[in-house]
C-alpha positions as CSV (number, residue, x, y, z in Angstrom):
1,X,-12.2,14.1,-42.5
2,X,-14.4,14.6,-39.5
3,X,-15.0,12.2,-36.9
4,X,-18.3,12.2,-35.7
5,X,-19.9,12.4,-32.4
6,X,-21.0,9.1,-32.3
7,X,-17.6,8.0,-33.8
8,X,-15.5,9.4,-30.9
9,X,-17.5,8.2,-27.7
10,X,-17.8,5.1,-29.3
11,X,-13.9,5.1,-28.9
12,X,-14.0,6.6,-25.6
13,X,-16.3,4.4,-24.2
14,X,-14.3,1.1,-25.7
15,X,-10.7,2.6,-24.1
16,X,-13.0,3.0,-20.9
17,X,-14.1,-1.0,-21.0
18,X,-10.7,-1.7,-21.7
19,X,-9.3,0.1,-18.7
20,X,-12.3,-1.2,-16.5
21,X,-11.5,-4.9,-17.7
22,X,-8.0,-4.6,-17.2
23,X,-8.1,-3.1,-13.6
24,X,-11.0,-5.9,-12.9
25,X,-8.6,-8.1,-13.8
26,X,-5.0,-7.4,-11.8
27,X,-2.6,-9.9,-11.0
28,X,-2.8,-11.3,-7.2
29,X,0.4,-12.8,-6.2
30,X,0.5,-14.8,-3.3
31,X,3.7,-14.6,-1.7
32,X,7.2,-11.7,-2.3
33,X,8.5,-14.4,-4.1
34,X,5.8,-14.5,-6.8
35,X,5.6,-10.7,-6.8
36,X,9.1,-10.4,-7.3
37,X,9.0,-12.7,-10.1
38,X,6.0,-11.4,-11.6
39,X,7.5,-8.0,-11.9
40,X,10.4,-9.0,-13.0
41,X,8.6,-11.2,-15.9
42,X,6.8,-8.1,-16.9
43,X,9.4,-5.4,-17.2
44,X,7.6,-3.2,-14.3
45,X,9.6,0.3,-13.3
46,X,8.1,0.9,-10.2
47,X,6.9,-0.6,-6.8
48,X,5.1,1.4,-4.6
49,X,4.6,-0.3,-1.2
50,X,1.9,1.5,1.2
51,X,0.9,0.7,4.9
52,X,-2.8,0.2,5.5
53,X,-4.9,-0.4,8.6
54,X,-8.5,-1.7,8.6
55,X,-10.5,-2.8,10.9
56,X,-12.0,-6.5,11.0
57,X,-15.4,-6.1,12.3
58,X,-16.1,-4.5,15.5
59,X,-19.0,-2.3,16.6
60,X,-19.4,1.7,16.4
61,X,-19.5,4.1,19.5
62,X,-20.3,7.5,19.6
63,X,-17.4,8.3,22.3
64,X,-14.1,6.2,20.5
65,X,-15.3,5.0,17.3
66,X,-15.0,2.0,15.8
67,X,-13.6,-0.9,18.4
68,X,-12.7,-4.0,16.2
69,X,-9.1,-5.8,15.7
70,X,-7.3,-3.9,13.6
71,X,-5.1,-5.3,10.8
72,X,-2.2,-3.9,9.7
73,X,-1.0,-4.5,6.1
74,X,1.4,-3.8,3.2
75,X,0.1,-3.1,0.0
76,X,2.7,-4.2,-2.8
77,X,1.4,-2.3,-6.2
78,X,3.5,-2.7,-10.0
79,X,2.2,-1.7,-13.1
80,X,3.1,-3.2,-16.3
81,X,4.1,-1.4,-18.8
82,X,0.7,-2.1,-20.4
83,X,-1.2,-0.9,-17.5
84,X,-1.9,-4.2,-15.5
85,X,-1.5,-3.9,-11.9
86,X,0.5,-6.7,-9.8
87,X,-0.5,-6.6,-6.0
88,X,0.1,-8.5,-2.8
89,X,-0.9,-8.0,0.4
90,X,0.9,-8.8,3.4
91,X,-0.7,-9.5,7.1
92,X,1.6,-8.0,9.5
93,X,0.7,-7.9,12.5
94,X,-3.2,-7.3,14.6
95,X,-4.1,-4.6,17.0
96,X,-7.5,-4.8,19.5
97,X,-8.4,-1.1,20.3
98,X,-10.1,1.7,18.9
99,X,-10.1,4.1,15.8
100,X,-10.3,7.0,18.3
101,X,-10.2,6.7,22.0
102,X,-8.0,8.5,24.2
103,X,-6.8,5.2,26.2
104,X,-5.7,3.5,22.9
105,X,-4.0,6.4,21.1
106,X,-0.2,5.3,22.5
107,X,-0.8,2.1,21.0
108,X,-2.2,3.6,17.8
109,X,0.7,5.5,17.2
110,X,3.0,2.9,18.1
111,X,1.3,0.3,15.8
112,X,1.6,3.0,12.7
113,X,5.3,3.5,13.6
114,X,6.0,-0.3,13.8
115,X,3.9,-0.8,10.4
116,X,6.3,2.1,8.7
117,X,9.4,1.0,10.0
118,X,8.7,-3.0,8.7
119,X,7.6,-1.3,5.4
120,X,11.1,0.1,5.4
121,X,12.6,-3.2,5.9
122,X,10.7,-4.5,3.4
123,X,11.7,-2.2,0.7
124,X,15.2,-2.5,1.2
125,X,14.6,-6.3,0.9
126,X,12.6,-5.6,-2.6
127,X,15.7,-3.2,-3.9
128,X,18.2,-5.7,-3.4
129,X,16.1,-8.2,-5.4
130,X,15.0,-5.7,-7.5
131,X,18.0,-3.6,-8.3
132,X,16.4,-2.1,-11.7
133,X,13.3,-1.1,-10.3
134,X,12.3,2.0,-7.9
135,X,11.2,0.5,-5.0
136,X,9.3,3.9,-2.8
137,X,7.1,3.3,-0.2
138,X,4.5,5.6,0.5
139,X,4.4,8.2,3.8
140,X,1.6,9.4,5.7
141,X,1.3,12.5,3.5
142,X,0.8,10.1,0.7
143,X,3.7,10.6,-1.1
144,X,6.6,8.5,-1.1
145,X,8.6,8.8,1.7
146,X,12.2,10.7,1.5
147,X,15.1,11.2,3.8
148,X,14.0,13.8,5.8
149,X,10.5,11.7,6.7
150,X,13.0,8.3,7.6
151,X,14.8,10.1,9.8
152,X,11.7,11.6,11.6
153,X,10.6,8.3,11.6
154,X,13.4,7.1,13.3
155,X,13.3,9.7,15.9
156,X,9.4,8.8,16.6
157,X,10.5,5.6,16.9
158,X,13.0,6.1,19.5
159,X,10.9,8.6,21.1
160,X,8.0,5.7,22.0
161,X,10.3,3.0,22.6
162,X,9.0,1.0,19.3
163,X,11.5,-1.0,17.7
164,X,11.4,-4.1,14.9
């Protein structure tokens, strides 16, 4: 039997709802503890932990960009295996410059070496609580990181002089 046109969107448009509902709806857990607990309630195979910098307010210029207080964060992301995320967020640490000056760009790069190399502390912290889990976190190519981007890491960070 044919399904028809109408039949099939139908279908696609309730899996679409589904998905939308689901995403709208993600677990927000409010401290490691919780996450870790969560993830471990719900059978999850993966972590993915990825740095992120925003900045909190601030004003635009047309010669450095944005100059705010930056915050720099760690995104803790699980899926379920029935496609619910878990997520936490943690507040590292704040940075007053700007998104592109010259005068700021030492401290730039020191700050995204810092937030890398506490994201690496933190992951060895999740695998050891998680040991059935892959715990990655993701690089500045987007990908999660390997051992050839740790140890540049960890030359960078001798390089500047940043340590944790």
């Amino acid at each position: 039997m044919r399904e028809s046109w109408k039949s099939k969107n139908l279908l696609k448009g309730g899996i679409a709802m589904f998905d939308f509902i689901r995403n709208f709806f993600q677990y927000k857990a409010n401290s490691v503890e919780e996450f870790v607990k969560v993830v471990k309630r719900e059978g999850c195979k993966t972590v993915l932990v990825k740095p992120c910098s925003a900045a909190n307010g601030g004003r635009n210029s047309a010669t450095v960009g944005r100059i705010a207080n930056f915050q720099y964060t760690l995104k803790f992301t699980a899926i379920t295996p029935r496609g619910r995320k878990i997520v936490y967020q943690e507040h590292l640490f704040k940075r007053f410059g700007s998104d592109r000056g010259f005068a700021d760009a030492d401290e730039r790069r020191n700050a995204i070496i810092k937030l890398l190399l506490l994201g690496e502390q933190k992951i060895k912290e999740l695998r050891t609580k998680l040991p059935d889990v892959s715990v990655d976190l993701i690089g500045p190519n987007s990908q999660p990181m390997d051992d050839a981007t740790y140890t540049k890491l960890h030359q960078d960070a001798t390089a500047c002089g940043v340590s944790v």
